[in-house]
C-alpha positions as CSV (number, residue, x, y, z in Angstrom):
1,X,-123.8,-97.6,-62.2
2,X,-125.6,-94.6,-62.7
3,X,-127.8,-92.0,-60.9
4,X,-130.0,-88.7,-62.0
5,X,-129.5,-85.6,-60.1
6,X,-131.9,-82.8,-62.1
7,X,-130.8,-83.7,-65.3
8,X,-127.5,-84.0,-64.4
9,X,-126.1,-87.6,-65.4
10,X,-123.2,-88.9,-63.5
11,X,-121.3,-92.0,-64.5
12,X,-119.0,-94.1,-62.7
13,X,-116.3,-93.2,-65.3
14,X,-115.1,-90.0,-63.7
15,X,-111.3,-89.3,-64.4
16,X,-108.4,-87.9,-62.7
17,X,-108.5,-84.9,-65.2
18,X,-112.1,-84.3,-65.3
19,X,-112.1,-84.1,-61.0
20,X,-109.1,-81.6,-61.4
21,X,-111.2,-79.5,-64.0
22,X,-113.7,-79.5,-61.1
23,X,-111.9,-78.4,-58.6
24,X,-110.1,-75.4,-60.5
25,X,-113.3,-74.6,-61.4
26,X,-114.4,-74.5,-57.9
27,X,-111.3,-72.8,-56.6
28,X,-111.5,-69.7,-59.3
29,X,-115.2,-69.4,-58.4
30,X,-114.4,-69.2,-54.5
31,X,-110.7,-68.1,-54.5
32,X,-111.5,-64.5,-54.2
33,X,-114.7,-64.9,-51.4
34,X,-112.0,-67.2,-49.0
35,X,-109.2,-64.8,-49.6
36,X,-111.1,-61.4,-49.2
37,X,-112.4,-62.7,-45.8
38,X,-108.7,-63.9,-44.9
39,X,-107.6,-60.3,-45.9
40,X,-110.2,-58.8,-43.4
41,X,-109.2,-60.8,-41.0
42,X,-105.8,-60.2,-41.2
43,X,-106.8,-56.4,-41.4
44,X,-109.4,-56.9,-37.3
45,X,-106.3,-58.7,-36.0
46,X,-104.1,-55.8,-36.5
47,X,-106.9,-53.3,-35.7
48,X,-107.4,-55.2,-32.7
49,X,-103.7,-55.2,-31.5
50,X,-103.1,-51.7,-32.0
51,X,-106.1,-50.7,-30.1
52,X,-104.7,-52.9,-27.2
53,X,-101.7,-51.6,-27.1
54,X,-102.9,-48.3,-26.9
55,X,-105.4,-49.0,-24.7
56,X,-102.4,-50.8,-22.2
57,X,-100.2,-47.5,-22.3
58,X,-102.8,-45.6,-21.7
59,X,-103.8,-47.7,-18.4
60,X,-99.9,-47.4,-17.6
61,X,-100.1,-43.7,-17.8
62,X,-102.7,-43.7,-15.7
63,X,-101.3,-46.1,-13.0
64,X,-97.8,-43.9,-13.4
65,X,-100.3,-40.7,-12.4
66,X,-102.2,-42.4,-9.6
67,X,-98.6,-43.1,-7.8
68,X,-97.2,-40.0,-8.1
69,X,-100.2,-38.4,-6.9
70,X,-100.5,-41.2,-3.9
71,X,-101.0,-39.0,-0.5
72,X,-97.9,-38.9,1.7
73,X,-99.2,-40.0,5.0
74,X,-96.8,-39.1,7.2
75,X,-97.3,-35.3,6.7
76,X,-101.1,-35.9,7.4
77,X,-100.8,-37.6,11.0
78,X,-99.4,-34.1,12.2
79,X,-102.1,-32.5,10.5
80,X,-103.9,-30.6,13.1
81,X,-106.6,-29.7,11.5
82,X,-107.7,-33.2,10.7
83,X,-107.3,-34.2,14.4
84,X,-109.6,-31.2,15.3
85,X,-112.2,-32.1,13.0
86,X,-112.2,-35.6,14.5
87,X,-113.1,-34.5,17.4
88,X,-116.0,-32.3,16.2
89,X,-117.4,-35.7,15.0
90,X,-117.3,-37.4,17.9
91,X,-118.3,-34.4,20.5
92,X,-121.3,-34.2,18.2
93,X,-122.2,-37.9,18.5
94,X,-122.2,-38.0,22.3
95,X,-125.0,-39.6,23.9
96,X,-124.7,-36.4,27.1
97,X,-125.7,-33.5,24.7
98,X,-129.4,-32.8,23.9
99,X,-130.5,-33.6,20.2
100,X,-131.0,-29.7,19.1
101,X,-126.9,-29.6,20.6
102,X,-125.8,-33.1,18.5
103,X,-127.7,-30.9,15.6
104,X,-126.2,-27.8,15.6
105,X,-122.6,-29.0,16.2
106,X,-123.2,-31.4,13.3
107,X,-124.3,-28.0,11.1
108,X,-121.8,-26.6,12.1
109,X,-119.8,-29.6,11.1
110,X,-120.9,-29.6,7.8
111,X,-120.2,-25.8,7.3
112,X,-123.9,-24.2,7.6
């Protein structure tokens, strides 16, 4: 049995031997392409994983920062000040006091 591939004749007497000649052939040809591109995928993985490790210490500084500088609430209930300013918002949102009043209170609110 035989076929013609351009000009390429292929019998049905193929041997063990010749079909290992083919692929060593094949392997030296592509042997270097398959193991470059394993080698630069080796190389992103570890890229990769060092920049996410970074990245996560980085977010765990940040988290460590955002807790030490967390307000301390209790210390800013007896805040005074606060209170007073409070009730500036509120006095200036009254429904009894005329518009040009609710106005200036709120300028004066704002620090103008």
């Amino acid at each position: 049995m035989r076929w013609r591939n351009k000009d390429v004749v292929i019998g049905s007497c193929v041997t063990a031997p010749d079909t290992h000649r083919a692929i060593d052939a094949v392997w030296r040809i592509e042997s270097p392409r398959l193991m470059a591109t394993a080698k630069h995928r080796a190389i992103d993985h570890i890229r990769r994983n060092t920049r996410m490790e970074r990245k996560h210490e980085e977010l765990g500084r940040e988290l460590e920062a955002q807790e030490m500088a967390e307000p301390d609430f209790n210390t800013a209930i007896d805040d005074n000040v606060g209170d007073d300013l409070l009730r500036l918002v509120f006095i200036s949102c009254h429904p009894v006091l005329s518009t040009e009043g609710r106005v200036a209170l709120t300028l004066r609110l704002l620090g103008f």
